[in-house]
C-alpha positions in Angstrom: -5.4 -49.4 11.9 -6.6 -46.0 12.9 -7.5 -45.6 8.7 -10.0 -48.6 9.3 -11.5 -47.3 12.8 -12.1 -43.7 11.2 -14.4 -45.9 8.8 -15.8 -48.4 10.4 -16.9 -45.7 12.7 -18.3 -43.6 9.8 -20.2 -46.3 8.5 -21.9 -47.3 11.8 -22.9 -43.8 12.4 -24.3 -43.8 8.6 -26.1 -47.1 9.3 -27.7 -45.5 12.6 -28.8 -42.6 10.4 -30.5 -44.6 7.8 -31.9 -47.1 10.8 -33.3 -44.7 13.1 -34.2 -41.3 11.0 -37.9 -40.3 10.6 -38.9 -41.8 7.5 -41.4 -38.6 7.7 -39.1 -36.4 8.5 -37.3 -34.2 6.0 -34.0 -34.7 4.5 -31.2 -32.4 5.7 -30.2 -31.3 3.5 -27.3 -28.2 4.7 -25.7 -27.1 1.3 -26.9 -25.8 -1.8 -24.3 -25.7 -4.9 -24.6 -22.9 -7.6 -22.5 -22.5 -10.7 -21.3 -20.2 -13.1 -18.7 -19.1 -15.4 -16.6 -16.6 -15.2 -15.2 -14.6 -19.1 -11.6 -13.8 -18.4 -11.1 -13.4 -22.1 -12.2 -14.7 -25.3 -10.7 -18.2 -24.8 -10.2 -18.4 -21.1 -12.6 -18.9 -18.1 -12.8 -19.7 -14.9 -15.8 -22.1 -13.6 -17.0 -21.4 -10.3 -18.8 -23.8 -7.9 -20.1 -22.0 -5.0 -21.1 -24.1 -1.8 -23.7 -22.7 0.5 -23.8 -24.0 4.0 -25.9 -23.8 6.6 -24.8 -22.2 9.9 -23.2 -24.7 12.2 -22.4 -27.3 8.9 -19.1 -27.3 7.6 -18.0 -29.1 4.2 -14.3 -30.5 3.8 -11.6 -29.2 2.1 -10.2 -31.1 -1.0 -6.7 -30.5 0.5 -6.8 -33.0 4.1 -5.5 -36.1 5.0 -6.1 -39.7 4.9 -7.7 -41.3 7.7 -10.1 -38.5 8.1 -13.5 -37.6 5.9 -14.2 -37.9 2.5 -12.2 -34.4 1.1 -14.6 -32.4 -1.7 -13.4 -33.4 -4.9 -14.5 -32.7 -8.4 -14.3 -34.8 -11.9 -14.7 -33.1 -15.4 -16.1 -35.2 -18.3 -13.5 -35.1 -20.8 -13.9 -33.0 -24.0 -12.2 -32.1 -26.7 -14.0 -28.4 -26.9 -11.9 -27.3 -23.5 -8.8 -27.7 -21.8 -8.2 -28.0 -17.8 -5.6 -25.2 -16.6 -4.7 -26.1 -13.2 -5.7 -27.8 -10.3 -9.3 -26.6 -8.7 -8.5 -23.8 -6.3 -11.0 -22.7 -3.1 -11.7 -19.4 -1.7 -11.6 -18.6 1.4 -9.0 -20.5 2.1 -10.3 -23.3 4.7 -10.2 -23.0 8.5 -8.4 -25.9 10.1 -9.7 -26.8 13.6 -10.6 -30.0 15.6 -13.2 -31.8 14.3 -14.7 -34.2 17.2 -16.1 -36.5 14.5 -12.8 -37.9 13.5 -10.4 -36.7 17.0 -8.5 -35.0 14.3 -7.2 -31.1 13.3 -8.9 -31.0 9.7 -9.6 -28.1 7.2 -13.3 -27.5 6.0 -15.2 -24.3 4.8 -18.4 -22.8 6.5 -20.6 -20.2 5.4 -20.3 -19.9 1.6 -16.8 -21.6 -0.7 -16.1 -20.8 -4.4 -14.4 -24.0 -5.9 -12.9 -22.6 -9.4 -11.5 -24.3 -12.2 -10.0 -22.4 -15.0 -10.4 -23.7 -18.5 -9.4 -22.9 -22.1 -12.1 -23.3 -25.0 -11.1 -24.5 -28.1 -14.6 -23.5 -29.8 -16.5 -20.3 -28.9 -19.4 -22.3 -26.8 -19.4 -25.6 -24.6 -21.2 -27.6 -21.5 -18.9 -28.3 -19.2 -20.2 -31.7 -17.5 -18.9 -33.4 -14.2 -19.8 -34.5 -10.9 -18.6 -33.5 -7.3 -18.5 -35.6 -4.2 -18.1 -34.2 -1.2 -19.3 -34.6 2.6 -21.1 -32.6 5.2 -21.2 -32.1 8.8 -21.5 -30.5 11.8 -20.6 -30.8 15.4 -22.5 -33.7 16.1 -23.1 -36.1 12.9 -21.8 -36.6 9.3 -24.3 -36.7 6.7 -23.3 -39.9 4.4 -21.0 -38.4 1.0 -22.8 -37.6 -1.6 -22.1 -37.0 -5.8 -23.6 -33.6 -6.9 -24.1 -33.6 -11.3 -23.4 -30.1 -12.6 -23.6 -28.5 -15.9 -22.1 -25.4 -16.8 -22.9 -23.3 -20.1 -20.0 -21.5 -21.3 -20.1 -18.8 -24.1 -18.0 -16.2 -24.9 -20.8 -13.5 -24.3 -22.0 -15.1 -20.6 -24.4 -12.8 -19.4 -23.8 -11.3 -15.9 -19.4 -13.0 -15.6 -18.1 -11.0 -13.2 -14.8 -9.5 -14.4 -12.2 -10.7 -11.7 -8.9 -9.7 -14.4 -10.2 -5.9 -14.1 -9.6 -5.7 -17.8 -11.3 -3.4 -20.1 -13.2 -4.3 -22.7 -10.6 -2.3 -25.2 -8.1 -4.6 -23.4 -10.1 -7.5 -24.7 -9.3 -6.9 -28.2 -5.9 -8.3 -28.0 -6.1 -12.0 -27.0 -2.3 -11.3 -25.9 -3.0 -8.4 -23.4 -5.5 -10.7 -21.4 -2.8 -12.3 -19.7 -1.8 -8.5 -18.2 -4.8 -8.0 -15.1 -5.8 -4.5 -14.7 -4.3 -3.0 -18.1 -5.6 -1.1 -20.5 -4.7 -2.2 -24.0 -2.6 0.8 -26.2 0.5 2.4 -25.6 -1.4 5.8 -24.1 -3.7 5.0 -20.8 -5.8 7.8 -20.8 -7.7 6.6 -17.7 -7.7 9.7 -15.5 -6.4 7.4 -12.4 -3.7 6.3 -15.0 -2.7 9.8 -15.7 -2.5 10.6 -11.9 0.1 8.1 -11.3 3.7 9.4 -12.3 6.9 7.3 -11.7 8.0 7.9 -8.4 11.1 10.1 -7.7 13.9 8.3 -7.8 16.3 11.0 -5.9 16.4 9.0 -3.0 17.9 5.9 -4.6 20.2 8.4 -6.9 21.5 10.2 -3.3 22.2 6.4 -2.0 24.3 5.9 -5.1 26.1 9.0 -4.7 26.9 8.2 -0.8 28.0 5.1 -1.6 30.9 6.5 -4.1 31.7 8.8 -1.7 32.2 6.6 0.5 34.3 4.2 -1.7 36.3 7.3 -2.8 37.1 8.2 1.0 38.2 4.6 1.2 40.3 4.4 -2.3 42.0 7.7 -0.6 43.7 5.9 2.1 44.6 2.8 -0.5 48.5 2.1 -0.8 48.6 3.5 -4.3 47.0 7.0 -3.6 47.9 8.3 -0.1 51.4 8.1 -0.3 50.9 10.4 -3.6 49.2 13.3 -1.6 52.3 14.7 -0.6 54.1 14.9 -4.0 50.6 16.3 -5.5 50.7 19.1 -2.9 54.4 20.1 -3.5 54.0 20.0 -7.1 51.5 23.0 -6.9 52.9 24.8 -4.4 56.8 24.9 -5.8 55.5 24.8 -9.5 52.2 27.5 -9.8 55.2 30.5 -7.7 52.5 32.1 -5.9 49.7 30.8 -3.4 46.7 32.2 -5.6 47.5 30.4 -8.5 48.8 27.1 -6.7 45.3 27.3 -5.2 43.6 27.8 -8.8 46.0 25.0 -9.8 44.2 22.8 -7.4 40.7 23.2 -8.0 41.5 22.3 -11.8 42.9 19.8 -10.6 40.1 18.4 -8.6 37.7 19.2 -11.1 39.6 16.9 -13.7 39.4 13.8 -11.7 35.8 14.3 -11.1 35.1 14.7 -14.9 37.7 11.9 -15.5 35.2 9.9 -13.1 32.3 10.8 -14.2 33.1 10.5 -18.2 33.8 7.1 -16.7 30.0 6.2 -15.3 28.9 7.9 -18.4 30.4 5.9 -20.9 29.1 2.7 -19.1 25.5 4.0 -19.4 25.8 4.9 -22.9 27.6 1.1 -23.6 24.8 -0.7 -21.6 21.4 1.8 -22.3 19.0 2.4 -20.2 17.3 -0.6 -21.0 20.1 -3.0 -20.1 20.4 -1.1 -17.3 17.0 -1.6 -15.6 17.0 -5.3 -16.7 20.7 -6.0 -14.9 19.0 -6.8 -11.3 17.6 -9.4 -12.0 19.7 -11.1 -15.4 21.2 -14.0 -14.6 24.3 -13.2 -16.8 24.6 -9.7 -15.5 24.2 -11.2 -11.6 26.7 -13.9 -12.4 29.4 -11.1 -13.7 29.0 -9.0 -10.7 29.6 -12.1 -8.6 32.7 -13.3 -10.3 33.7 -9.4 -10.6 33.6 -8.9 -7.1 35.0 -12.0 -6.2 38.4 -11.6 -8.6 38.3 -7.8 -6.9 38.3 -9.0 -3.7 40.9 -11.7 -3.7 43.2 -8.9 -5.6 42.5 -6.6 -2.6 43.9 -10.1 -0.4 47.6 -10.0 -2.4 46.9 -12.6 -5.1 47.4 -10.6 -8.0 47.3 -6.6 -8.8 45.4 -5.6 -11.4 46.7 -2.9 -13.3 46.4 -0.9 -16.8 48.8 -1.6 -19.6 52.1 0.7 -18.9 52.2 2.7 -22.9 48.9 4.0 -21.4 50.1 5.0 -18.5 53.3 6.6 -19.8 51.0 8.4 -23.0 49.0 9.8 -20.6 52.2 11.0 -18.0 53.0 12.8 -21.3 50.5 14.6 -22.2 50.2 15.8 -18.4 54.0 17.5 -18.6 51.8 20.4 -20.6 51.1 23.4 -19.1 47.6 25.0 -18.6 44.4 23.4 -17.9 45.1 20.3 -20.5 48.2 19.7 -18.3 46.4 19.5 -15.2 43.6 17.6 -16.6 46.1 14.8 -18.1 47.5 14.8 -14.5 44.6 13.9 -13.3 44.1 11.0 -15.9 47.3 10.0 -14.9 46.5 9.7 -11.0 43.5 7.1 -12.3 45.2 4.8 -14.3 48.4 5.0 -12.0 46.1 4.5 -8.9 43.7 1.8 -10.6 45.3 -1.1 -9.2 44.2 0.0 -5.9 40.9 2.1 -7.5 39.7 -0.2 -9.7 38.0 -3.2 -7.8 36.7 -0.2 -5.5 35.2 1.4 -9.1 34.2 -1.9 -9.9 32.3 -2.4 -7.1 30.8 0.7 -7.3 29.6 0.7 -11.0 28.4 -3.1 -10.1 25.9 -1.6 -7.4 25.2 1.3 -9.8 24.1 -0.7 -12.8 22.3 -3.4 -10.6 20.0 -0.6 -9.5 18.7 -0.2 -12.5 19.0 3.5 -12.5 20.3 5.7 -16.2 22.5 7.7 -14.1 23.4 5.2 -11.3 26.9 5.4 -12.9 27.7 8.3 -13.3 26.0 9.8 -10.0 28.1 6.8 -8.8 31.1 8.1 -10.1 30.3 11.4 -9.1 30.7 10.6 -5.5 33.6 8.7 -6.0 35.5 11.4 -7.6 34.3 14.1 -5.1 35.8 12.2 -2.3 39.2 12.1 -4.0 39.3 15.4 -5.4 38.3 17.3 -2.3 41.2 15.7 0.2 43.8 17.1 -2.9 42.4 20.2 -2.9 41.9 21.1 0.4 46.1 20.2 1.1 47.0 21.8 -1.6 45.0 25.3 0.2 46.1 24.0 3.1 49.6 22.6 2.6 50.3 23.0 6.7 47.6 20.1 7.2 50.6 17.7 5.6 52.8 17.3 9.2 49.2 15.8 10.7 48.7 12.8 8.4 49.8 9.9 9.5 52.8 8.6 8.1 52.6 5.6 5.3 52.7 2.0 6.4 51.9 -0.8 6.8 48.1 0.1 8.0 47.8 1.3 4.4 47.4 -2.3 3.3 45.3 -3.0 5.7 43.0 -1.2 4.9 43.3 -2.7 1.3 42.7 -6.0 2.5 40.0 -5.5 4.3 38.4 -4.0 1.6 39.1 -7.5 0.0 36.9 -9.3 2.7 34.5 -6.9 2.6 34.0 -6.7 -1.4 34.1 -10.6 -1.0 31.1 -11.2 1.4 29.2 -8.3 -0.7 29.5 -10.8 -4.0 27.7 -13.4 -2.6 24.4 -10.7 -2.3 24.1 -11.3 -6.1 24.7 -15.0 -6.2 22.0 -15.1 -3.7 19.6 -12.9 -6.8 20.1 -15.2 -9.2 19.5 -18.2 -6.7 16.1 -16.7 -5.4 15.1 -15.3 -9.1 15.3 -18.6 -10.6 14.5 -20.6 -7.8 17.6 -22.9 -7.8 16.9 -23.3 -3.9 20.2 -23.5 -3.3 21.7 -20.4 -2.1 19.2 -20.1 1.2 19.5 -17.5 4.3 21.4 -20.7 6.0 24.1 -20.8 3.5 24.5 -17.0 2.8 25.4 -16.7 6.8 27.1 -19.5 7.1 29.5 -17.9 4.4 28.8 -14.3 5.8 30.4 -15.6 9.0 33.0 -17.5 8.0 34.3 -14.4 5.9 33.7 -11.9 8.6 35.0 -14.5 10.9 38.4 -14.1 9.1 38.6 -10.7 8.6 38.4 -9.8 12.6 41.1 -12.7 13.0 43.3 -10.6 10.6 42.4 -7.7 12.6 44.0 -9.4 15.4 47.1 -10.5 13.6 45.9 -14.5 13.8 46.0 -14.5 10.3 48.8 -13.2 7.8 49.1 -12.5 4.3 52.2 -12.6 1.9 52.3 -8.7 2.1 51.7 -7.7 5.4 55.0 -6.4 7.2 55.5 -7.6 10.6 53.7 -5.8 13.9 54.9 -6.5 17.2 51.6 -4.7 18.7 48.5 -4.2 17.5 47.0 -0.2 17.1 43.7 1.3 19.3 42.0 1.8 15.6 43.1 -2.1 14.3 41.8 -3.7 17.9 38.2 -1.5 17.6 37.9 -2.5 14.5 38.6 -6.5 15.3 36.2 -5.9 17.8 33.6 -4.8 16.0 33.7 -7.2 13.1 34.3 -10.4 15.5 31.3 -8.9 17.5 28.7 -8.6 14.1 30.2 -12.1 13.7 28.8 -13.5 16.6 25.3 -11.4 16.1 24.9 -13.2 12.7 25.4 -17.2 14.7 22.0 -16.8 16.2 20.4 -16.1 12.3 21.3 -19.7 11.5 18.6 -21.0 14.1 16.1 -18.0 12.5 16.8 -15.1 14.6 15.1 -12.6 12.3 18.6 -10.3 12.1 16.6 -7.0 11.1 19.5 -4.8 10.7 20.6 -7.1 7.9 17.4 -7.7 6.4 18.0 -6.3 3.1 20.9 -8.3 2.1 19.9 -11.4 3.4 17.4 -13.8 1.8 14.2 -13.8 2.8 13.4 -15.8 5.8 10.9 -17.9 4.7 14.2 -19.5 2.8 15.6 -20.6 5.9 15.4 -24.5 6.3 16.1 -24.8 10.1 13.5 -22.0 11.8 13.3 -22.0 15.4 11.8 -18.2 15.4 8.6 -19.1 12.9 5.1 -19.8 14.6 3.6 -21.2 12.0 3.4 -24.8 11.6 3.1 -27.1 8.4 -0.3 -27.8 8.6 -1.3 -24.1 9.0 1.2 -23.2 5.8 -0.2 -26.0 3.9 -3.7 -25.0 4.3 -2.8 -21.1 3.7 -1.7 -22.3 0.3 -3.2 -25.0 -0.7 -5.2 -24.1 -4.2 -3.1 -20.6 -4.5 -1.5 -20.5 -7.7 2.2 -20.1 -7.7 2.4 -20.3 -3.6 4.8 -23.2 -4.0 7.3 -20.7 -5.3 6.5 -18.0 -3.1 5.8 -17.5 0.9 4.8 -14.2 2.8 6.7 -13.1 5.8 5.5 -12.7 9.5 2.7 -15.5 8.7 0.8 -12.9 6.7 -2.0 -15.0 4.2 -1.1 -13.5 0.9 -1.7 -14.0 -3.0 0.7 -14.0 -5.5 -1.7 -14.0 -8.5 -3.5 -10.6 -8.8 -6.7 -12.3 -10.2 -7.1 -14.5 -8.0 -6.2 -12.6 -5.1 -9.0 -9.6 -6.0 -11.0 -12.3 -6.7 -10.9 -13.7 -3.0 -11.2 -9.9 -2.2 -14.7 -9.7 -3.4 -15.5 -12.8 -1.4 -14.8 -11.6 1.7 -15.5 -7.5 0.8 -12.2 -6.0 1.4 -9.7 -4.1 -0.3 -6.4 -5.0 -1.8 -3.0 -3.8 -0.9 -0.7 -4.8 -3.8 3.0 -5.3 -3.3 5.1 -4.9 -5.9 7.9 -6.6 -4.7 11.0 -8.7 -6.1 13.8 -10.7 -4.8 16.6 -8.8 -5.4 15.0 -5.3 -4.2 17.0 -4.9 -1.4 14.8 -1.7 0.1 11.5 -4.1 -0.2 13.0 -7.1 2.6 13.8 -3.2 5.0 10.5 -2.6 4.7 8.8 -6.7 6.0 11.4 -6.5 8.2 11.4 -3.2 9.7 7.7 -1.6 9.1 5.8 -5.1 8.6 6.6 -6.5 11.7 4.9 -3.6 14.2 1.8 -4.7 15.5 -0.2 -2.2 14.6 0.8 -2.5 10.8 0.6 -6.5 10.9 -3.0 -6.1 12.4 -4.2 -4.4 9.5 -2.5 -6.2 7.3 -4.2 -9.4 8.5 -7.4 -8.3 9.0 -8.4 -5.6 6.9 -6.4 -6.1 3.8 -6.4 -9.2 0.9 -2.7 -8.7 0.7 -1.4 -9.7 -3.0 2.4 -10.1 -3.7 3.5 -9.9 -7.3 7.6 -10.3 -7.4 8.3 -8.3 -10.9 11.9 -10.5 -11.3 10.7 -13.6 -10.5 12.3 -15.9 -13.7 9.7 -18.6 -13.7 8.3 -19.5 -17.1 4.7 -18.8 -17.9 2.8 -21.7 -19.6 2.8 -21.3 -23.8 -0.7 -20.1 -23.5 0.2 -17.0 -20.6 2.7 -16.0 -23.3 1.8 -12.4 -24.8 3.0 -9.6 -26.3 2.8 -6.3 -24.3 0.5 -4.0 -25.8 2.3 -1.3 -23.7 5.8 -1.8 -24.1 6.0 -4.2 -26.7 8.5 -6.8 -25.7 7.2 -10.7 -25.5 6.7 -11.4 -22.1 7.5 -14.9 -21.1 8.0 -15.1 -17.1 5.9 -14.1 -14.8 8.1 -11.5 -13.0 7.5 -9.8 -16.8 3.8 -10.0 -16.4 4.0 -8.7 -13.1 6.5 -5.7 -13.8 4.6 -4.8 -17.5 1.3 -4.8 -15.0 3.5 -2.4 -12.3 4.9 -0.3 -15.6 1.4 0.1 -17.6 -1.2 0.4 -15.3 0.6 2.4 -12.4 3.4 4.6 -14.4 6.1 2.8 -12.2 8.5 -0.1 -12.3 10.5 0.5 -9.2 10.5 -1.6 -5.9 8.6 -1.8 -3.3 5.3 -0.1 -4.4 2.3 -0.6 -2.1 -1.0 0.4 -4.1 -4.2 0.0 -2.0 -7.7 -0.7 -4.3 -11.1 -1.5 -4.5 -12.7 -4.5 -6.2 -12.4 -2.4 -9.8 -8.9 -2.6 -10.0 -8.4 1.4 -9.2 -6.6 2.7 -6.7 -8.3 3.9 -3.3 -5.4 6.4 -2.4 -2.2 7.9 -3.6 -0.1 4.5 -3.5 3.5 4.9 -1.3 7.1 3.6 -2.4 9.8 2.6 -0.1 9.7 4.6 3.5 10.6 3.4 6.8 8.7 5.6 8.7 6.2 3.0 10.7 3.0 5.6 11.4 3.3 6.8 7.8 2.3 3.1 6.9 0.2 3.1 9.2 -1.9 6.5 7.9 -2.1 4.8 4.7 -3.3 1.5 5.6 -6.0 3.3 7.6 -6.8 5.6 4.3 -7.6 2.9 2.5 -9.8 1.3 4.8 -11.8 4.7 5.4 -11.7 5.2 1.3 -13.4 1.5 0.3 -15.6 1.8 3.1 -16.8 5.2 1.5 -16.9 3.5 -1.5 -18.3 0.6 -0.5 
């Protein structure tokens, strides 16, 4: 019914039009339509159709609903000479407001639209023939639809095509390399801007890796299979070395054996996977799922299902070798302490070389294994100098394994972090932020009731009390338990930010202001924005051509983000430096913000398929496109990676990696704006 008011109403307020208009008059006659095409390579176009509207006229989107105006549409002639890629997109995107025509919220454009259309030609030159419908109005009347014919030359020399890829001419040369914006075609950029741009230092990610192994060695130390073993260790050098001096020199051989043990362990994983397996293990599929079921099988084992242990001739070959005297002695001793201590050590080295290898990193590993071993080696060392430190340990016990088992519900809950990878990589839409706390709770959940003694396992001994330390620590896991609750209504959770999923996964949002209809019209003709949503309601692309395109529309600079969904330091950064108002301000309004996620596992269509003129490899998803882009044009592949340019592509200023630090975003946001502006 309110379908057949909406036009019975437009056509009596067409018929009063046509009745009562000045036959003398002059036709309105509000927008004027231009077209052009647009070279992206030698096969592939885009054809733009730009509308020109009078101020105070508006025409409709294509993307609104029934019941309301006639939505701009746009029909090709068929041919045999082209092919249709896609749906037609429009830039800007289209303001939704009330329209007091219809009594309804609709989306329309005002001031100047580009409607594009991108094509493939099969022969080097074509007409592309079609007509466009669409309907104009302002506050007070509608102007009846009308059909526009267009024609648009094509050619693969079009004089004048603006070059929204930013590729070279050289680039051109390879039909292949077209698919990758902004790169220059060969192996060596020499672009001076190219040359400028070095990898960033990775230090910071190599010192996290090292922290994290010495943390896990701290906690291997006070595992069942090791503590207990601190006094014997200690009396061995003591009684055994005859003086102090040389029980001490004993010691530090000692130490430094486990660490190259250790270490000779990260090492030979590196040289077994390559660097190159390495960088790829984030966001693999098959490497993900291994770590999952890896850390899962660890962490159960940590619970008292099973040990997991080294074969015994090993152990004994090695107890051998370690009865020698000298520096080979102490060094087998050493080996010995790994494999005897690896039912305990092992899911915690696991873990370790798990995190190591998923950060991509060539020496992850090893600098993993390097902190490990440091935390071990130092404790033995420093008792054996110290041997009077013994009478204040506390005594073995019971507390010994529960410190192992909660190390099983903590390496459990850390699995599901790359079951979530895989989930968001490959858009399986299964594993979302809902789920992941839901499980996150439940395991927490049960590790502060174990705490508390409300839960038992087949090899705890009996307590009749519960310790200071064990109550603390039930207290603060049931109390990050109940912090987590409110994240399953959308509570943003920022302290967890990295290891959840993004929030735009969450299906039951009561913390997001943006509505459907304002998503639907931020995305509607964006290419690939059903797989992909900015936080904090920001408008962003996640094509670069099309977003730099939009750019020069509306004269302002990019800020790329090279993003992906398994970089961990990239949700810190939306959740703890997007989110202040000054940065969001500028993000919104002075930036054309364009996300590219670089492990996204999507498949590109047969004819975005290329072969990297840069590295080499075939590149067939478009988190490849977007991390042989990163790699080639900006010297980088690591995550995040904020680059701020102008409307050629180049960079405005020195782009900026990960860093929490909220006014050093801020001065480079407002760098950029002063450098285009200058340039401009």
């Amino acid at each position: 019914m309110k379908n057949l008011l909406v036009f019975i109403a437009m056509f009596l307020s067409i018929g009063a039009y046509a009745q009562f208009a000045d036959p003398n008059a002059k036709i309105e006659d509000p927008v004027r339509w231009s077209y052009r095409s647009e070279k992206i390579n030698d096969t592939e176009f885009d054809l733009v159709i730009t509308a020109t509207i009078d101020k105070g006229w508006h025409v409709y989107s294509q993307f609104i609903k029934d019941g309301g105006p006639i939505p701009t549409s746009f029909k090709f002639v068929p041919s045999s000479s082209y092919k249709l890629k896609g749906t037609v997109s429009e830039l800007p995107k289209a303001v939704s407001a009330f329209d007091k025509n219809f009594d309804m919220q609709i989306a329309w454009h005002k001031d100047k639209v580009d409607f594009r259309q991108r094509i493939f030609l099969n022969v080097p030159s074509t007409t592309v023939s079609g007509i466009l419908e669409f309907m104009v109005c302002n506050d007070q009347k509608c102007l009846p639809p009308a059909e526009v014919e267009f024609k648009i030359p094509v050619s693969g020399a079009v004089p004048g095509a603006a070059n929204v890829s930013g590729l070279s001419d050289s680039a051109r040369k390879n039909p292949g390399d077209t698919i990758k914006p902004g790169v220059v075609s060969g192996k060596n950029n020499s672009s001076p801007k190219s040359q400028a741009l070095t990898a960033p230092d990775t230090g910071g990610s190599l010192w996290g890796i090292f922290l994290a192994g010495f943390i896990g060695g701290l906690a291997a130390f006070f595992m069942p299979c090791i503590y207990p073993m601190i006094p014997l260790t200690v009396s061995f050098f003591t009684k055994k070395s005859g003086s102090r001096a040389k029980g001490i020199q004993s010691a530090f051989i000692y130490g430094i054996s486990i660490i190259l043990v250790y270490v000779a362990l990260g090492l030979l994983i590196t040289l077994i996977f390559g660097a190159s397996a390495l960088n790829e293990a984030a966001s693999s599929a098959t490497f993900n799922l291994l770590f999952f079921a890896a850390l899962i099988v660890f962490g159960v084992s940590f619970l008292g299902a099973f040990e997991i242990t080294l074969p015994s001739s090993l152990v004994n070959k090695m107890d051998e070798k370690s009865n020698q005297n000298g520096f080979v002695g102490l060094f087998f001793m050493a080996f010995t302490l790994a494999l005897v201590s690896f039912s305990c050590t092992g899911p915690i080295i696991g873990t370790l070389l798990v995190d190591a290898v998923s950060k991509g990193s060539y020496l992850g590993p090893a600098i993993g294994m390097l902190g490990f071993s440091s935390a071990l080696a130092i404790p033995f060392t420093l008792f054996a100098i110290f041997p009077s430190w013994l009478k204040e340990m506390p005594k073995s016990g019971g507390w010994l394994n529960t410190v192992k088992v909660s190390l099983g519900f903590l390496e459990i809950a850390l699995a599901f972090k790359f079951l979530s990878n895989v989930d968001l990589a490959y858009h399986w839409n299964i594993f979302n932020r809902d789920i992941f706390l839901i499980i996150w709770i439940v395991v927490f959940g049960a590790w502060g009731l174990y705490l508390l003694g409300k839960i038992r396992l087949s090899h705890d001994a009996e307590t009749d009390f519960l310790s200071l330390p064990r109550l603390f620590f039930a207290m603060f896991i049931l109390g990050f338990t109940f912090y987590m609750i409110p994240g399953l209504w959308g509570a943003p959770l920022k302290p967890l930010s990295a290891w959840l999923p993004p929030q735009t996964t969450q299906d039951f949002d009561l913390y997001s202001t943006k509505t459907a209809s304002t998503a639907d019209a931020e995305t509607a003709g964006k290419k690939y924005s059903g797989l992909f949503h900015a936080p904090h309601g920001l408008d962003a692309f996640y094509d670069y051509e099309q977003g730099l395109a939009y750019a020069k529309s509306v004269n302002k600079p990019i800020l790329i983000d090279f993003t992906g969904w398994s970089c961990v330091n990239c949700r810190k950064m939306e959740a703890s430096v997007w989110p202040d108002k000054e940065v969001l301000k500028r993000l919104k309004e002075d930036y054309v913000l364009i996300s590219l996620y670089v492990d996204d596992k999507t498949e590109l269509a047969e004819n975005e398929k290329y072969t990297s003129s840069f590295s080499g490899k075939n590149i067939k998803t478009i988190g490849q496109k977007w991390s042989d882009f990163q790699a080639s044009t900006f010297g980088t592949n690591s995550q995040p990676y904020y680059v701020i340019a102008g409307h050629d592509g180049k960079p405005l200023v020195t782009p900026q990696a990960f860093n929490l630090d909220i006014n050093n975003y801020i001065n480079f946001l407002n760098s950029g704006t002063t450098a285009f502006s200058r340039n401009d």
